[in-house]
CHARMM-style PDB file with segment names, atoms N, HN, CA, C and O in Angstrom:
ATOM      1  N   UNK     1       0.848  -1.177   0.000  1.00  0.00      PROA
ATOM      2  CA  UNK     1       0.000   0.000   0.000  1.00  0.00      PROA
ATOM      3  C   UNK     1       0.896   1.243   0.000  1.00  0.00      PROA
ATOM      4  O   UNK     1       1.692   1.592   0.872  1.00  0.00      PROA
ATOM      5  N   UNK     2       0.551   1.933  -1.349  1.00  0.00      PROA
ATOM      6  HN  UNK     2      -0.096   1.650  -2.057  1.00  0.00      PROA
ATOM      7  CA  UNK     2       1.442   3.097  -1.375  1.00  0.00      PROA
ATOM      8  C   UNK     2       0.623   4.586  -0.357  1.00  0.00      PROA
ATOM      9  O   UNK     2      -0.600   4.731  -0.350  1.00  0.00      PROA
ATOM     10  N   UNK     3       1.308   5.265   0.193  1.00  0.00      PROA
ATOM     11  HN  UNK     3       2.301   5.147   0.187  1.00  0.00      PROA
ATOM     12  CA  UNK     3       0.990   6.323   0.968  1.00  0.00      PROA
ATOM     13  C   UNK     3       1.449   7.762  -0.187  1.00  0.00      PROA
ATOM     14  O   UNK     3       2.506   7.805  -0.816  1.00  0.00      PROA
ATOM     15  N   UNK     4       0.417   8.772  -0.226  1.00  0.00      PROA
ATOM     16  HN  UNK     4      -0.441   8.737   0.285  1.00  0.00      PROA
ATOM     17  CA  UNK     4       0.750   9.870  -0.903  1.00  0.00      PROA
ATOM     18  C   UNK     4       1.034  11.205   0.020  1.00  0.00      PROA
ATOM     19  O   UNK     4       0.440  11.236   1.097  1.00  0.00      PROA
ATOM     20  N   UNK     5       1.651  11.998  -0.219  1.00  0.00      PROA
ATOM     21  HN  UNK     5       2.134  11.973  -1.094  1.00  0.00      PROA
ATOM     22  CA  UNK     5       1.596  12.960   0.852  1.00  0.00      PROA
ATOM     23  C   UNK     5       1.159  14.170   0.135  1.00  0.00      PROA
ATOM     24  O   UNK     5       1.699  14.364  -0.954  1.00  0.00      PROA
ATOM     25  N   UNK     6      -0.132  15.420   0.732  1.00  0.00      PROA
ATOM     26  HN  UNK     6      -0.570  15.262   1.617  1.00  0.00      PROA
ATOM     27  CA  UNK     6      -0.571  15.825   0.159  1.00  0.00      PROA
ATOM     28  C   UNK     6      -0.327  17.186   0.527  1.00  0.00      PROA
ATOM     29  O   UNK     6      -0.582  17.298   1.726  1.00  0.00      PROA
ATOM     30  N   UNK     7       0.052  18.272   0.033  1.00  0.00      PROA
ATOM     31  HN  UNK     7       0.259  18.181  -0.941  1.00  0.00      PROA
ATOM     32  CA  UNK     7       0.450  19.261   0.493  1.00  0.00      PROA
ATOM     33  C   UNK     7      -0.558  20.195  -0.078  1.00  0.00      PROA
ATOM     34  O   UNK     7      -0.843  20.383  -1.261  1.00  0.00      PROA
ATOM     35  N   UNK     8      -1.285  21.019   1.539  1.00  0.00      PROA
ATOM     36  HN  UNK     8      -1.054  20.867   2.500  1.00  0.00      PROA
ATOM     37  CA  UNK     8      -2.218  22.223   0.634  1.00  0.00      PROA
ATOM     38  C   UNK     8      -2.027  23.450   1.105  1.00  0.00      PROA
ATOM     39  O   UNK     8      -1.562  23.628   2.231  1.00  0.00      PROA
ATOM     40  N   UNK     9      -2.403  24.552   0.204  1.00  0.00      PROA
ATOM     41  HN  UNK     9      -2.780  24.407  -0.710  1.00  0.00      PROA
ATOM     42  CA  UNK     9      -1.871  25.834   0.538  1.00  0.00      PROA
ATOM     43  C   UNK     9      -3.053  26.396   0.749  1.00  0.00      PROA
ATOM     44  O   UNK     9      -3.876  26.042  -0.095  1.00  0.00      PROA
ATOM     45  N   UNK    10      -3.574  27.342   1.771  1.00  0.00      PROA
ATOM     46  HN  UNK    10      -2.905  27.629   2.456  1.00  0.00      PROA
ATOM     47  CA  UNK    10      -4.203  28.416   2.045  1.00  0.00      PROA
ATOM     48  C   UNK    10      -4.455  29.634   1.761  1.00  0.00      PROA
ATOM     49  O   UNK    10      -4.365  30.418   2.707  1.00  0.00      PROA
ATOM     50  N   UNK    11      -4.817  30.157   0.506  1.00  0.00      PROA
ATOM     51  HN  UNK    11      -4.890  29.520  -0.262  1.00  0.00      PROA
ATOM     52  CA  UNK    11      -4.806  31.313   0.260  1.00  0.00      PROA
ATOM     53  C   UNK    11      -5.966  32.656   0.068  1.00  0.00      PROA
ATOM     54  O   UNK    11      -7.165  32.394   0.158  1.00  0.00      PROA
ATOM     55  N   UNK    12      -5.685  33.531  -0.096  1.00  0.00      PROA
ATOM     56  HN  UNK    12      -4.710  33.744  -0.169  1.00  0.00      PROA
ATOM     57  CA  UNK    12      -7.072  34.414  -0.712  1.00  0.00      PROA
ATOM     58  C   UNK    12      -6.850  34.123  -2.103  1.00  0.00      PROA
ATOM     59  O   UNK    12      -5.745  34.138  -2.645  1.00  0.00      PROA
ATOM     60  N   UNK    13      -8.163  33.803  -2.767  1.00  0.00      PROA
ATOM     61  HN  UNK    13      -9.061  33.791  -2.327  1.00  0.00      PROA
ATOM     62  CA  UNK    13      -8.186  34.014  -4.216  1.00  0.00      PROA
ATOM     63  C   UNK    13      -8.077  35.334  -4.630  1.00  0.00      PROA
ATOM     64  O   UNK    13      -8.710  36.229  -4.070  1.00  0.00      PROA
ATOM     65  N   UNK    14      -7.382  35.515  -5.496  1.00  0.00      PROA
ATOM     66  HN  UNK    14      -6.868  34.788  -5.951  1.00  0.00      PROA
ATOM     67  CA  UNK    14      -7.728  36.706  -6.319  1.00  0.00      PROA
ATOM     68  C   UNK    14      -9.008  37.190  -7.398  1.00  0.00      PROA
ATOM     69  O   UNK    14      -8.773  37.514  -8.562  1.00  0.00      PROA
ATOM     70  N   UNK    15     -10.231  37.179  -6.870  1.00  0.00      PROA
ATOM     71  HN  UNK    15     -10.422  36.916  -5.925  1.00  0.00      PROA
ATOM     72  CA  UNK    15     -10.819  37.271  -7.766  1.00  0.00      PROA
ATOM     73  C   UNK    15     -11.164  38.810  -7.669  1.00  0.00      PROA
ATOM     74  O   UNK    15     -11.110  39.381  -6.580  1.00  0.00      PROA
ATOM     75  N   UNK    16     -11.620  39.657  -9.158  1.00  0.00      PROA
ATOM     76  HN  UNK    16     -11.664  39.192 -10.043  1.00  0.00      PROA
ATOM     77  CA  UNK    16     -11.293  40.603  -9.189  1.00  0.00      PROA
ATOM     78  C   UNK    16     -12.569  41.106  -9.213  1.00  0.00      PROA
ATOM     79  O   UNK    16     -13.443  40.545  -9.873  1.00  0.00      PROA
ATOM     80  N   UNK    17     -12.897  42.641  -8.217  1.00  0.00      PROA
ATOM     81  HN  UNK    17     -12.187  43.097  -7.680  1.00  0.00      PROA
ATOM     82  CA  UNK    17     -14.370  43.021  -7.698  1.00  0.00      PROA
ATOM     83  C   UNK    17     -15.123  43.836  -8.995  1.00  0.00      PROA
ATOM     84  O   UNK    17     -14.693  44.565  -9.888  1.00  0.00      PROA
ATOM     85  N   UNK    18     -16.000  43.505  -8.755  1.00  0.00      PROA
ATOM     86  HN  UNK    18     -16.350  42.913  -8.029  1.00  0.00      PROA
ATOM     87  CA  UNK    18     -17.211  43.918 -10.087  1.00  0.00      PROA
ATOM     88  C   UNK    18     -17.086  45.920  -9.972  1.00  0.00      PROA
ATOM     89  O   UNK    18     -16.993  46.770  -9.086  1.00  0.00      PROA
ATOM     90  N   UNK    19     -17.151  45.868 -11.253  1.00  0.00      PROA
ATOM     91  HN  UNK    19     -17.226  45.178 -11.973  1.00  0.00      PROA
ATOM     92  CA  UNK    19     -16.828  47.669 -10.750  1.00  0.00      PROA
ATOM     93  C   UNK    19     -18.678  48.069 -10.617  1.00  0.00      PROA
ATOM     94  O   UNK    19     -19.084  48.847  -9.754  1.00  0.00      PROA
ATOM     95  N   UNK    20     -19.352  47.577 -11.339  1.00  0.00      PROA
ATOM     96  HN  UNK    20     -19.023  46.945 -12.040  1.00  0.00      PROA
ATOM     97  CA  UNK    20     -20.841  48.040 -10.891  1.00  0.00      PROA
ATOM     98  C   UNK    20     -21.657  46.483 -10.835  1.00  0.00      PROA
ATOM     99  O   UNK    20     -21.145  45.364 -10.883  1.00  0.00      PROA
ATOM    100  N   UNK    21     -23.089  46.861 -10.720  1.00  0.00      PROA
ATOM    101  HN  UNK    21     -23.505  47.769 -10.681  1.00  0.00      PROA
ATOM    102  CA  UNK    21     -23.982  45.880 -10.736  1.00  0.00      PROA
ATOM    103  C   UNK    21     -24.701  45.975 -12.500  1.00  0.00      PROA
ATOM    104  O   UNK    21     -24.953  46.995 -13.142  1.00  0.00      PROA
ATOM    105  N   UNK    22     -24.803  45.151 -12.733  1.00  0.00      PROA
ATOM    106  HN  UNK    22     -24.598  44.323 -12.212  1.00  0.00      PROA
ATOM    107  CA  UNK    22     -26.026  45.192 -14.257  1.00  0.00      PROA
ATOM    108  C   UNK    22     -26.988  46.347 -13.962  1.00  0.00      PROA
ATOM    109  O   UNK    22     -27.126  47.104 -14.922  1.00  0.00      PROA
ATOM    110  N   UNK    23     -27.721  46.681 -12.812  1.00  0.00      PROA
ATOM    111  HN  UNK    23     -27.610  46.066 -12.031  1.00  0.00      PROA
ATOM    112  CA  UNK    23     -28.175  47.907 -12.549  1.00  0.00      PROA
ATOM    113  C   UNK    23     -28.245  48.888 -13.395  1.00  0.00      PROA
ATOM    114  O   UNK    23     -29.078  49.403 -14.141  1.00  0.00      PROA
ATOM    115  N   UNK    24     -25.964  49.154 -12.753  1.00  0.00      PROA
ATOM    116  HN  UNK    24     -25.288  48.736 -12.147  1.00  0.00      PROA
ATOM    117  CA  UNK    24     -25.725  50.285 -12.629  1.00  0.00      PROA
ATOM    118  C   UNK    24     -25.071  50.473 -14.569  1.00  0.00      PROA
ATOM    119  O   UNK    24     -25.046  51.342 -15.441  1.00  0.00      PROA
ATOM    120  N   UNK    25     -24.776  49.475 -14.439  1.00  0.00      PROA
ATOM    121  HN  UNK    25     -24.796  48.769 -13.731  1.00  0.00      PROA
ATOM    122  CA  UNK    25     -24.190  49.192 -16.153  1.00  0.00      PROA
ATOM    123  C   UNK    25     -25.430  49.561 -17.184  1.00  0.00      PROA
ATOM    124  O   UNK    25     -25.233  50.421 -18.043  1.00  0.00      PROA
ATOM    125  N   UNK    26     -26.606  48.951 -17.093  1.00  0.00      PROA
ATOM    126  HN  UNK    26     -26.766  48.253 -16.395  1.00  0.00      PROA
ATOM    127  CA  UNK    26     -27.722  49.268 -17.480  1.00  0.00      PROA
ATOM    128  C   UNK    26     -28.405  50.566 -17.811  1.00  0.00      PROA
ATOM    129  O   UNK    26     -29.045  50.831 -18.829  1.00  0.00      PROA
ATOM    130  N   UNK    27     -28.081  51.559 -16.454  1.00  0.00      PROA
ATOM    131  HN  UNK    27     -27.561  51.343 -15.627  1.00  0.00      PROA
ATOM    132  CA  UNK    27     -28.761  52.984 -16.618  1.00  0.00      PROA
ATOM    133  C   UNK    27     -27.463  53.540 -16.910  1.00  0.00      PROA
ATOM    134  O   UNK    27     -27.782  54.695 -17.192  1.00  0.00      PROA
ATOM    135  N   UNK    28     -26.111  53.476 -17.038  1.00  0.00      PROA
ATOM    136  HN  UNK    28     -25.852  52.537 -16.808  1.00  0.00      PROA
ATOM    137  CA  UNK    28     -25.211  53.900 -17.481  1.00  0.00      PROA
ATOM    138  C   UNK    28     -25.518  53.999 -19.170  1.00  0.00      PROA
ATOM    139  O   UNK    28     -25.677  55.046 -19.798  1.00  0.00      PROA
ATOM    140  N   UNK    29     -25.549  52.807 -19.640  1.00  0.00      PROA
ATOM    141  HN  UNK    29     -25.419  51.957 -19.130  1.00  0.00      PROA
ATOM    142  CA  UNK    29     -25.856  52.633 -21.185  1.00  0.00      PROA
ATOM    143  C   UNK    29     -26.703  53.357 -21.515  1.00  0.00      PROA
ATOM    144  O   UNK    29     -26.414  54.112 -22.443  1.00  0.00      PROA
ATOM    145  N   UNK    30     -27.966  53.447 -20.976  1.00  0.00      PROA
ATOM    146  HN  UNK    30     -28.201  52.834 -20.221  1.00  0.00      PROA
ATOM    147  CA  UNK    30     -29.353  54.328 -20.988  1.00  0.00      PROA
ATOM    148  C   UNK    30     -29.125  55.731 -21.094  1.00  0.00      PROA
ATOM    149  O   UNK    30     -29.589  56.408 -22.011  1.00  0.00      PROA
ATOM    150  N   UNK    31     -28.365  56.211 -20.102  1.00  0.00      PROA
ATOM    151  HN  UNK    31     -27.989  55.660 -19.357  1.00  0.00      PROA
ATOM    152  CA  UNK    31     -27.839  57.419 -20.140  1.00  0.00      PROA
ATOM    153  C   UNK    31     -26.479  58.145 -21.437  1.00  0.00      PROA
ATOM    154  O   UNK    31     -26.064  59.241 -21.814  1.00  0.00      PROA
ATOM    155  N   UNK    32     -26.332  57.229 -21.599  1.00  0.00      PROA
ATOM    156  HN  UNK    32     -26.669  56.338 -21.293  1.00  0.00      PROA
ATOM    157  CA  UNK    32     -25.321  57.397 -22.957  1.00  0.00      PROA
ATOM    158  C   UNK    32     -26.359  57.408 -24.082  1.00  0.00      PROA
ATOM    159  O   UNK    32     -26.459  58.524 -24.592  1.00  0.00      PROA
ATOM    160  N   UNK    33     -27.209  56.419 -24.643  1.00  0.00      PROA
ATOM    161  HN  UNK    33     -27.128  55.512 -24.229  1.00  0.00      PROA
ATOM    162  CA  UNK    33     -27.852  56.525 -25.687  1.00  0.00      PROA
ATOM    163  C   UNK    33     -28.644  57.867 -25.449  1.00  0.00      PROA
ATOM    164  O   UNK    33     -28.628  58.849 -26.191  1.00  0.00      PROA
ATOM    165  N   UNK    34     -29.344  57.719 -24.264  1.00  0.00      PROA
ATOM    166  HN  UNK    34     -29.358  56.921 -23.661  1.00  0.00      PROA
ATOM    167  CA  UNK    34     -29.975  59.288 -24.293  1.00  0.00      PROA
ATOM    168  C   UNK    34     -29.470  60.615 -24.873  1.00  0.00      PROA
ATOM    169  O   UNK    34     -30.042  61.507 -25.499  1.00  0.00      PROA
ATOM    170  N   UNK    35     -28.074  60.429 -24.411  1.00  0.00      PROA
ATOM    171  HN  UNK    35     -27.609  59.704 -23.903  1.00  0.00      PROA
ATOM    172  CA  UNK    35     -26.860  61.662 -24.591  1.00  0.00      PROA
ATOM    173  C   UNK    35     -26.939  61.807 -26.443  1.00  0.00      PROA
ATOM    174  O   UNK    35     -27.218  62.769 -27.159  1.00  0.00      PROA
ATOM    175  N   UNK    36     -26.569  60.440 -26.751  1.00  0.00      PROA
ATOM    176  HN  UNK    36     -26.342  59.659 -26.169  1.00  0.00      PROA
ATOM    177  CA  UNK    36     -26.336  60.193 -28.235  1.00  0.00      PROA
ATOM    178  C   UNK    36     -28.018  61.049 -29.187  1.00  0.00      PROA
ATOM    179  O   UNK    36     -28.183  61.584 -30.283  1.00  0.00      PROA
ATOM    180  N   UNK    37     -28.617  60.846 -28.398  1.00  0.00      PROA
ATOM    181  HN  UNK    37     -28.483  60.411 -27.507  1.00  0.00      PROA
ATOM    182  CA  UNK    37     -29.528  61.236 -29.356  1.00  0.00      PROA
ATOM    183  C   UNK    37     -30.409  62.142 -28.670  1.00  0.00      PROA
ATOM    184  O   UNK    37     -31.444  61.681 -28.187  1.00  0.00      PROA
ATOM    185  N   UNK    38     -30.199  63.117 -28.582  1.00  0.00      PROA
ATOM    186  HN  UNK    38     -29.358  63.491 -28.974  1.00  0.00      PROA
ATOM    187  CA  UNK    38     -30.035  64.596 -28.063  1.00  0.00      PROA
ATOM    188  C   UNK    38     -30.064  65.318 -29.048  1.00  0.00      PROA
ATOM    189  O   UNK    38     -29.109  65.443 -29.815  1.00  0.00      PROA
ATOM    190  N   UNK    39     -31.086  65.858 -29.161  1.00  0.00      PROA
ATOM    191  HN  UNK    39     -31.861  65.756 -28.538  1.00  0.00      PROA
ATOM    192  CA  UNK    39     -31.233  66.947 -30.876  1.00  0.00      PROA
ATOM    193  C   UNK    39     -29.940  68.057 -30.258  1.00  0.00      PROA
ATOM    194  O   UNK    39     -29.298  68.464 -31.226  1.00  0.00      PROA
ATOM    195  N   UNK    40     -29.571  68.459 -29.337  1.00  0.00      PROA
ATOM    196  HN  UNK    40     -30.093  68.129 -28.551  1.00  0.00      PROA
ATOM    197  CA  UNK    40     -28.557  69.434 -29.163  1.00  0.00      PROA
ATOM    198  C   UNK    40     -27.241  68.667 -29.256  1.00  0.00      PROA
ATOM    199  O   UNK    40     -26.264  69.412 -29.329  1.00  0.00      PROA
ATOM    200  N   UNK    41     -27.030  67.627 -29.269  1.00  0.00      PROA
ATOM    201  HN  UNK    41     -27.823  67.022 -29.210  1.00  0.00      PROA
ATOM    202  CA  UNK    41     -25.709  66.644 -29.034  1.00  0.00      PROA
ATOM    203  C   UNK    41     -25.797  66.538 -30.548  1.00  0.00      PROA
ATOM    204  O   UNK    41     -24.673  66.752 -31.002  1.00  0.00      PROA
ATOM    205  N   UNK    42     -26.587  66.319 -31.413  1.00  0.00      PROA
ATOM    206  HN  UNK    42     -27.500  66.146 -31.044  1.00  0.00      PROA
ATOM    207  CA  UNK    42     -26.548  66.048 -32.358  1.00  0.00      PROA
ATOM    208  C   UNK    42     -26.203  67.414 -33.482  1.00  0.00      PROA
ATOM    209  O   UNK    42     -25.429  67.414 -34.440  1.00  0.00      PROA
ATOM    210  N   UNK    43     -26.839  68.224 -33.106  1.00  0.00      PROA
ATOM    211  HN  UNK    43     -27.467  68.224 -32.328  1.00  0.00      PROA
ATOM    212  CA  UNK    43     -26.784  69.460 -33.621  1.00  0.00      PROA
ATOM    213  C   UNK    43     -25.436  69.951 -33.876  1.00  0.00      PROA
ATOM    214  O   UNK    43     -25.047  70.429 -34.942  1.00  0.00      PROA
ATOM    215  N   UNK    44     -24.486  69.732 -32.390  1.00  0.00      PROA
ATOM    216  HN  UNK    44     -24.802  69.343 -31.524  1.00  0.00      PROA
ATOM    217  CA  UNK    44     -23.102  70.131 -32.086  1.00  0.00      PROA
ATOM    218  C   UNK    44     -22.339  69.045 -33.017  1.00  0.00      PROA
ATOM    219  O   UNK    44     -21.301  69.605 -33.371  1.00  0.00      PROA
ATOM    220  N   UNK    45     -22.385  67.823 -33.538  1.00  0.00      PROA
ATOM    221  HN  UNK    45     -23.228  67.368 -33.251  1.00  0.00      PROA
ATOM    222  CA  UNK    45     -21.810  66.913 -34.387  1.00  0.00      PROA
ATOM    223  C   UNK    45     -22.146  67.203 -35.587  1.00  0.00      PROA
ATOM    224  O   UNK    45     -21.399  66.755 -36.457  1.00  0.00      PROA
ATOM    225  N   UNK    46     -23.218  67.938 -35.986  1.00  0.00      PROA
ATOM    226  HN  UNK    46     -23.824  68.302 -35.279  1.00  0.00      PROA
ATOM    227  CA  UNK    46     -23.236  68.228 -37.622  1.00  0.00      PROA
ATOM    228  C   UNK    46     -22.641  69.455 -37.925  1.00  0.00      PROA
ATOM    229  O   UNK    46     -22.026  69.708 -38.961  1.00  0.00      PROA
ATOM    230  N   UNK    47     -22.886  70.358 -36.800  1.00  0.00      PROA
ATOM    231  HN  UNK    47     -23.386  70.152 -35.958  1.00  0.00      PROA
ATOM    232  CA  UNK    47     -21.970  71.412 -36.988  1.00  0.00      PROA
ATOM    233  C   UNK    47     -20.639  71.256 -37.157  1.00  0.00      PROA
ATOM    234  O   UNK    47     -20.133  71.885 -38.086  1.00  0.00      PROA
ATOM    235  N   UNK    48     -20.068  70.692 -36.605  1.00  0.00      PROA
ATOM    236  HN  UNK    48     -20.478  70.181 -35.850  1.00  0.00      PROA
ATOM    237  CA  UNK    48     -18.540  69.880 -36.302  1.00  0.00      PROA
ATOM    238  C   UNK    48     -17.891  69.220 -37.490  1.00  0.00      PROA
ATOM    239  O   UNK    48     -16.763  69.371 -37.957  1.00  0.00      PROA
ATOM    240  N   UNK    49     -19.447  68.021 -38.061  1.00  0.00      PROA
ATOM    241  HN  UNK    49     -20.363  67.897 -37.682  1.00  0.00      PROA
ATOM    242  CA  UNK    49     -18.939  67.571 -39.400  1.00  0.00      PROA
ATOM    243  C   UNK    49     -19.044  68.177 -40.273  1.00  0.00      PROA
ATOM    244  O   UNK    49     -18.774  67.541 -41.292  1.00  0.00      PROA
ATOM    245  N   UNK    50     -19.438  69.593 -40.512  1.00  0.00      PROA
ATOM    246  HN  UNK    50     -19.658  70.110 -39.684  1.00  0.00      PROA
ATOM    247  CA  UNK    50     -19.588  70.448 -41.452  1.00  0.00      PROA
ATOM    248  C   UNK    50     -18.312  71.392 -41.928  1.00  0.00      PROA
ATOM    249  O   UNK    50     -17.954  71.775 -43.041  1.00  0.00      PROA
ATOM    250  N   UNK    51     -17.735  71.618 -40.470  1.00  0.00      PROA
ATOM    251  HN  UNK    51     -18.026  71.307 -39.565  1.00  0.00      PROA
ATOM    252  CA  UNK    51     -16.765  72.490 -40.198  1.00  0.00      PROA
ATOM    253  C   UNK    51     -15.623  71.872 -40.839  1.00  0.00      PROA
ATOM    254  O   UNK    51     -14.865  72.465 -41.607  1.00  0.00      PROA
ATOM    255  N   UNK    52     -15.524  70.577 -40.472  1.00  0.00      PROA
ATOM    256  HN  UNK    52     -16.140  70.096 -39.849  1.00  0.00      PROA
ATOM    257  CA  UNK    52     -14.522  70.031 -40.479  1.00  0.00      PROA
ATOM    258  C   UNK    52     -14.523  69.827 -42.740  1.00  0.00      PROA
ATOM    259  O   UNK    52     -13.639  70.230 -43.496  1.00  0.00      PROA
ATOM    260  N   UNK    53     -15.666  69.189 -43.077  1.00  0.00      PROA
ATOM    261  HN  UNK    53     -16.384  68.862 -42.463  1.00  0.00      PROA
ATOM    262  CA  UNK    53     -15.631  69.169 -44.650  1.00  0.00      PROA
ATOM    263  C   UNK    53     -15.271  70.152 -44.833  1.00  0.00      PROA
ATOM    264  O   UNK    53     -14.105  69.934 -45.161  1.00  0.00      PROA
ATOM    265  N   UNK    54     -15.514  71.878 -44.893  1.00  0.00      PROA
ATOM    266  HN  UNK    54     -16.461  72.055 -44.626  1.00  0.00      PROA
ATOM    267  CA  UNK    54     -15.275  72.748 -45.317  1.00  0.00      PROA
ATOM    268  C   UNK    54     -13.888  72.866 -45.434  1.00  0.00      PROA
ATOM    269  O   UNK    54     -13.404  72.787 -46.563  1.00  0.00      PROA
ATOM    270  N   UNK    55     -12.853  73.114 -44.055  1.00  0.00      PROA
ATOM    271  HN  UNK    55     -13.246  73.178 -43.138  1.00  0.00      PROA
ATOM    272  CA  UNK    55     -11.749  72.775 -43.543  1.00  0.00      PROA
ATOM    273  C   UNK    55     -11.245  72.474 -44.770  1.00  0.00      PROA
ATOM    274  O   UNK    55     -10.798  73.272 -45.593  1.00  0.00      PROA
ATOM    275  N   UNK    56     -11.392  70.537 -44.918  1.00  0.00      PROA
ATOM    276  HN  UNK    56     -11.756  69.889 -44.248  1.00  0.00      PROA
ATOM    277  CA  UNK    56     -10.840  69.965 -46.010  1.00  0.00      PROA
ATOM    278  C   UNK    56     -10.893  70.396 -47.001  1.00  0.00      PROA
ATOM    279  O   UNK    56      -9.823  70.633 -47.562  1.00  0.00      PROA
ATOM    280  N   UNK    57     -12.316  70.740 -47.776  1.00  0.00      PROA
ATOM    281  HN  UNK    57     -13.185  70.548 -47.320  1.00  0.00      PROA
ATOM    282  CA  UNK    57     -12.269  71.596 -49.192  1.00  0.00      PROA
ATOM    283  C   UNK    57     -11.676  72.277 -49.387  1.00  0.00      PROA
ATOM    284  O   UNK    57     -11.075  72.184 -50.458  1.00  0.00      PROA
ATOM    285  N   UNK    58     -11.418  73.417 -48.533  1.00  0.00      PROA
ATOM    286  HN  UNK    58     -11.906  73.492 -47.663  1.00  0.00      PROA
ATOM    287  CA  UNK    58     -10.491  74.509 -48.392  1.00  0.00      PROA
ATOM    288  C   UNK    58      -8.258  74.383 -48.446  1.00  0.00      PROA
ATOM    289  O   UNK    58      -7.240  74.921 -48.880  1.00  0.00      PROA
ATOM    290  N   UNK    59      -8.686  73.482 -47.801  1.00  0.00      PROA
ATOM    291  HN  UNK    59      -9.514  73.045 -47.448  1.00  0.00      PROA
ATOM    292  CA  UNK    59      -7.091  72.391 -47.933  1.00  0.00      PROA
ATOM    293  C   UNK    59      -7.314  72.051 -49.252  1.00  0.00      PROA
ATOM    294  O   UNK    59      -6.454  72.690 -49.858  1.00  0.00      PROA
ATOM    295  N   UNK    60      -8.097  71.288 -50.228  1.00  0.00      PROA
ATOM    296  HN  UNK    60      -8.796  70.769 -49.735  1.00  0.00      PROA
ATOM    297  CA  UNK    60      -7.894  70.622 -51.013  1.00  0.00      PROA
ATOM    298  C   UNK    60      -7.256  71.947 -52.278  1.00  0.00      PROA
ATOM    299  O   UNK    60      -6.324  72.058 -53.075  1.00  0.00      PROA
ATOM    300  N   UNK    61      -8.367  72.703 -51.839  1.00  0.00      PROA
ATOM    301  HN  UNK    61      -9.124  72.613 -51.191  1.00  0.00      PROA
ATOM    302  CA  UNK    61      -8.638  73.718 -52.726  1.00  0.00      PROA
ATOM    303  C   UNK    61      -7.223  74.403 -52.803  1.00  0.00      PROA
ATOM    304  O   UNK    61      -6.868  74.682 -53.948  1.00  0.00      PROA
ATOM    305  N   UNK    62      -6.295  74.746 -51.718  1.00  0.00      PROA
ATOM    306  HN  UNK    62      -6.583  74.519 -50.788  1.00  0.00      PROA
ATOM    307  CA  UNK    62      -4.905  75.241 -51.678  1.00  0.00      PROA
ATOM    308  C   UNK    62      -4.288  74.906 -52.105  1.00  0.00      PROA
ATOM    309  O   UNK    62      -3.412  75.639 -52.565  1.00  0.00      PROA
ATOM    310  N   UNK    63      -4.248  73.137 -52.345  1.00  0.00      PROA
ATOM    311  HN  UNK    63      -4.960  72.542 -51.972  1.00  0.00      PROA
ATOM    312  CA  UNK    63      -2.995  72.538 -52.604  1.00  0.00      PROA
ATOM    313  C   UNK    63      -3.564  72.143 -54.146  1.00  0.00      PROA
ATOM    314  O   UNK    63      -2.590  72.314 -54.880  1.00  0.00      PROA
ATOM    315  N   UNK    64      -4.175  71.902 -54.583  1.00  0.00      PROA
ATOM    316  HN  UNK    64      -4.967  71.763 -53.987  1.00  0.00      PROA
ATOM    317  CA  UNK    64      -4.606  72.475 -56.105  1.00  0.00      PROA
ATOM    318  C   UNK    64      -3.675  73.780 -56.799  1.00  0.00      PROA
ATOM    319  O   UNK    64      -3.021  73.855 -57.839  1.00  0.00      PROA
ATOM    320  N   UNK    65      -3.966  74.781 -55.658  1.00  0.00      PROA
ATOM    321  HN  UNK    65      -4.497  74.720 -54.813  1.00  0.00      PROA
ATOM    322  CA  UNK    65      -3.537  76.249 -56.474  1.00  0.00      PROA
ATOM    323  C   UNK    65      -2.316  76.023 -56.130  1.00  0.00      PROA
ATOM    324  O   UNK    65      -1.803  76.520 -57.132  1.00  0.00      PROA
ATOM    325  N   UNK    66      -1.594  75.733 -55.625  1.00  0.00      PROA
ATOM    326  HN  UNK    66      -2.010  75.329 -54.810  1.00  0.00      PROA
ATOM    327  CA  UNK    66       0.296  75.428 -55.329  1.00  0.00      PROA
ATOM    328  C   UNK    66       0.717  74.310 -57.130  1.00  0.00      PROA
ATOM    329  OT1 UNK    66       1.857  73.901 -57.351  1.00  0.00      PROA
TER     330      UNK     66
END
């Protein structure tokens, strides 16, 4: 009869803590889509993407005349 010798260690697991609950993840998301579609949030992004085309045309348009 063979004998085994069993060696055990005691430790804390590392398991790593939830930063919110589904809750809080939940009305987080909620609150973002809300944000996203915001006639004023939206307003400020077309203005922005407008600015920004012009911008470019205006670049394009320079380096044409060079």
């Amino acid at each position: 009869m063979k004998l085994h010798t069993v060696i055990t260690r005691h430790g804390q697991s590392k398991v790593p803590e939830r930063r919110c609950t589904c809750g809080q993840q939940a009305a987080e998301l909620i609150t973002k889509i809300v944000t996203a579609l915001d006639p004023e949030t939206q307003q400020i992004c077309d203005e922005e993407c407008a600015h920004r085309s012009l911008q470019n045309t205006q670049f394009f348009t320079l380096t044409q005349q060079l």
